[in-house]
mmCIF file of the C-alpha atoms, coordinates in Angstrom:
data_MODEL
# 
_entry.id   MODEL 
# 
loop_
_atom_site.group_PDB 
_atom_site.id 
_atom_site.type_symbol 
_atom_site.label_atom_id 
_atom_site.label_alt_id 
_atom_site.label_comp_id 
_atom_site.label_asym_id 
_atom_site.label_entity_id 
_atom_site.label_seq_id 
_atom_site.pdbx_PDB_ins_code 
_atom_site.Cartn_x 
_atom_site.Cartn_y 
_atom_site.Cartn_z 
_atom_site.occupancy 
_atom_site.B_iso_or_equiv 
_atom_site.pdbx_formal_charge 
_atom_site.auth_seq_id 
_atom_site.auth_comp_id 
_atom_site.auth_asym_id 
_atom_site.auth_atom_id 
_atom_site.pdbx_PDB_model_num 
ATOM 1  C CA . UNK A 1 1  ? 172.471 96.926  162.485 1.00 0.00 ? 1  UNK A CA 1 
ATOM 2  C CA . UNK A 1 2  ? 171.149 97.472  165.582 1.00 0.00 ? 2  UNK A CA 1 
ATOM 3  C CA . UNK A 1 3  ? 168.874 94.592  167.300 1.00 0.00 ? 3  UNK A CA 1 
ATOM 4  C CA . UNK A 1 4  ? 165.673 96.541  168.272 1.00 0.00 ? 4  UNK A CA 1 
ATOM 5  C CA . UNK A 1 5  ? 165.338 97.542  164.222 1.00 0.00 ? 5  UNK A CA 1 
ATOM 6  C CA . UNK A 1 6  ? 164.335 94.114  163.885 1.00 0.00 ? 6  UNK A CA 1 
ATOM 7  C CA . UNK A 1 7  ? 161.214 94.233  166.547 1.00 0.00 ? 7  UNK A CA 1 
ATOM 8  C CA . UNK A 1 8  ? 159.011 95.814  163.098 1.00 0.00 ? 8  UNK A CA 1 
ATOM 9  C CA . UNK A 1 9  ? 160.792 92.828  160.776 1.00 0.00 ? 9  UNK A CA 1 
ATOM 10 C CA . UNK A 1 10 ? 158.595 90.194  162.886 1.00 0.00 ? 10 UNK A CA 1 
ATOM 11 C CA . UNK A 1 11 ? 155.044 91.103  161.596 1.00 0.00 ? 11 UNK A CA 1 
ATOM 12 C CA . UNK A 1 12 ? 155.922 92.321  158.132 1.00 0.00 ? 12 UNK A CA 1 
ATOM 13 C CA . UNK A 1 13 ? 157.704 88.881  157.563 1.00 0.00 ? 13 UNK A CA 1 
ATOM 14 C CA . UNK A 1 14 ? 154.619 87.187  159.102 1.00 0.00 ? 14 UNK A CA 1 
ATOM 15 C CA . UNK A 1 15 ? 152.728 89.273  156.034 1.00 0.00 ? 15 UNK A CA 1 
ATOM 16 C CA . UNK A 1 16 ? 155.285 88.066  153.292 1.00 0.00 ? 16 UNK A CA 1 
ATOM 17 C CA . UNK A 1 17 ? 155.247 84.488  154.402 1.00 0.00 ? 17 UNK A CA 1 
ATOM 18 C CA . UNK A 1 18 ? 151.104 83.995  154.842 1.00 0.00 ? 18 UNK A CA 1 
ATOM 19 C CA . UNK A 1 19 ? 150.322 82.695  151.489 1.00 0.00 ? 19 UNK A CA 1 
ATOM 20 C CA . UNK A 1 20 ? 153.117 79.614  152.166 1.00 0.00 ? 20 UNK A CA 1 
ATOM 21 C CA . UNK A 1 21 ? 151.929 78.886  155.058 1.00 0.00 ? 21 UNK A CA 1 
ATOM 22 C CA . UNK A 1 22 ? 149.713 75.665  154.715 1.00 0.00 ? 22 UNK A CA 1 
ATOM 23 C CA . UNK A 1 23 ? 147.726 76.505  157.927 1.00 0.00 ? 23 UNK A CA 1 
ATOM 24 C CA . UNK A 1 24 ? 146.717 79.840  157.145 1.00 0.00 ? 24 UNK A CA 1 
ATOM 25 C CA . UNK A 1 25 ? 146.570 79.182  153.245 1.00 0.00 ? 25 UNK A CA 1 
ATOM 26 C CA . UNK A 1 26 ? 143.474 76.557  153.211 1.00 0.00 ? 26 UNK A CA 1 
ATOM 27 C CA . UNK A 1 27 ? 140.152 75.512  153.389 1.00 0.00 ? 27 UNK A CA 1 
ATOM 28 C CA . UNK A 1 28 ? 138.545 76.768  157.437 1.00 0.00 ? 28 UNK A CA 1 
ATOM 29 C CA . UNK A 1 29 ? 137.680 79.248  159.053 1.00 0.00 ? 29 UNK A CA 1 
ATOM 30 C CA . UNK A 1 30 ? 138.804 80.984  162.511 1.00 0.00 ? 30 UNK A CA 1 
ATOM 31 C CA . UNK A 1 31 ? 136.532 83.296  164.522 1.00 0.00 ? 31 UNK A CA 1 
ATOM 32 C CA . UNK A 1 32 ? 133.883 82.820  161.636 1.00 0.00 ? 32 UNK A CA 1 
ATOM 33 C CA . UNK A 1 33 ? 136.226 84.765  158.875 1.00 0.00 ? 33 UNK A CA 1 
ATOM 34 C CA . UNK A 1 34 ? 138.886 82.842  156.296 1.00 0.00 ? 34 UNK A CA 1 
ATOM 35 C CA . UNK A 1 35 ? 142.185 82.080  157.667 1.00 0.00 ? 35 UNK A CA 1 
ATOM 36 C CA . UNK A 1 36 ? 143.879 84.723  155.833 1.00 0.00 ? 36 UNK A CA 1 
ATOM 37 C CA . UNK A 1 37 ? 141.765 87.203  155.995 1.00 0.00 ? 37 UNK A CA 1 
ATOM 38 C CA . UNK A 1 38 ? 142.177 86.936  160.443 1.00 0.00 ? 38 UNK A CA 1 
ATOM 39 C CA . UNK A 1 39 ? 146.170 86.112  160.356 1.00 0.00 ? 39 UNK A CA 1 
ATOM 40 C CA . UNK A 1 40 ? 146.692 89.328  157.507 1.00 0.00 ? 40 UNK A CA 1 
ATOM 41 C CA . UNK A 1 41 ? 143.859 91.461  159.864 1.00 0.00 ? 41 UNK A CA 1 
ATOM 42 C CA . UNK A 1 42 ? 146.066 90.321  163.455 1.00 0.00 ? 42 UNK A CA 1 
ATOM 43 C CA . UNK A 1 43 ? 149.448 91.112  162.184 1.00 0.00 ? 43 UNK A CA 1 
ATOM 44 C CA . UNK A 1 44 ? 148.575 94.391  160.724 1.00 0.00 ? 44 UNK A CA 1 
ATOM 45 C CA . UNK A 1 45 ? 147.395 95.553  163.938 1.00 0.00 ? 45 UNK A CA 1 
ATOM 46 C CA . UNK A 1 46 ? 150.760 94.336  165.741 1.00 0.00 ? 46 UNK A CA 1 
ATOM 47 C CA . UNK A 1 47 ? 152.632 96.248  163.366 1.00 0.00 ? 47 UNK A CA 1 
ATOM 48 C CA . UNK A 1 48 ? 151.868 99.270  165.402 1.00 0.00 ? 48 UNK A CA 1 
ATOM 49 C CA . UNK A 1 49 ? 152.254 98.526  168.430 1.00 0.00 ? 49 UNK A CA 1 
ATOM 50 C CA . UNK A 1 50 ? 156.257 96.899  166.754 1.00 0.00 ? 50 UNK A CA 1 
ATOM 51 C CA . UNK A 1 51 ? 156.853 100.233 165.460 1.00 0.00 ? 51 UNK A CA 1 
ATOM 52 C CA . UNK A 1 52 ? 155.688 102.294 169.243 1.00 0.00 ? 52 UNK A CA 1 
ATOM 53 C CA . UNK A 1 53 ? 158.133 99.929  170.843 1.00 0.00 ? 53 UNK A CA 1 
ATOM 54 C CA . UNK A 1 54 ? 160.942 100.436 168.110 1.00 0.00 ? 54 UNK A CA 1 
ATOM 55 C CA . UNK A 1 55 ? 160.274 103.997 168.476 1.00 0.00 ? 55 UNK A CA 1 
ATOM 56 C CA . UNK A 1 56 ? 160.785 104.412 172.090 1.00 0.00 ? 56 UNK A CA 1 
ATOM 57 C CA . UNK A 1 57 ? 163.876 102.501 172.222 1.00 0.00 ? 57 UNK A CA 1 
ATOM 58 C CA . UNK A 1 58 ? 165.630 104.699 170.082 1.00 0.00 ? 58 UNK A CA 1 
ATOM 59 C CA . UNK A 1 59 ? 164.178 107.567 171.795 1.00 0.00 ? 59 UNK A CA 1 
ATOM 60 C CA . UNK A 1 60 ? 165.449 106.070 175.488 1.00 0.00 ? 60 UNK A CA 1 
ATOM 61 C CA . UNK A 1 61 ? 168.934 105.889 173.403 1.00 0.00 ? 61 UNK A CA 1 
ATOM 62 C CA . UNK A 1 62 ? 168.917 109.697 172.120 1.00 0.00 ? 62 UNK A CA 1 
ATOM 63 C CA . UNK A 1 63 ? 169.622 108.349 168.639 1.00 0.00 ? 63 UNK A CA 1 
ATOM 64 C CA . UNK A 1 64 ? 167.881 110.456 165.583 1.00 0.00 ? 64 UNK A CA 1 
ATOM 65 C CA . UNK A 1 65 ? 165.237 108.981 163.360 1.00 0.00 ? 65 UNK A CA 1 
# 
């Protein structure tokens, strides 16, 4: 498997492992909003920009998608 398939594994992990994680899974809030609700909303949006990169990389390679 090639390395740069992984770039789009980082936020979808970060997605799986949210409700384990004891910082993001409890009582607070950041930016005014609950924990989860702000980690789940900031990794969503980096999934894009995971996918552009993963995108181009095989592009600059010539492989096919």
């Amino acid at each position: 498997m090639r390395s740069y398939y992984l770039i789009p594994l980082i936020p979808a992990l970060a997605l799986t492992v949210m409700p384990f994680l004891p910082f993001v899974n409890s009582t607070g809030l950041w930016f005014g909003l609950p924990k989860m609700l702000v980690w789940g909303g900031v990794w969503c949006v980096l999934c894009t920009p995971a996918m552009l990169i993963t995108e181009r990389v095989m592009a600059r390679r010539g492989e096919d998608r």
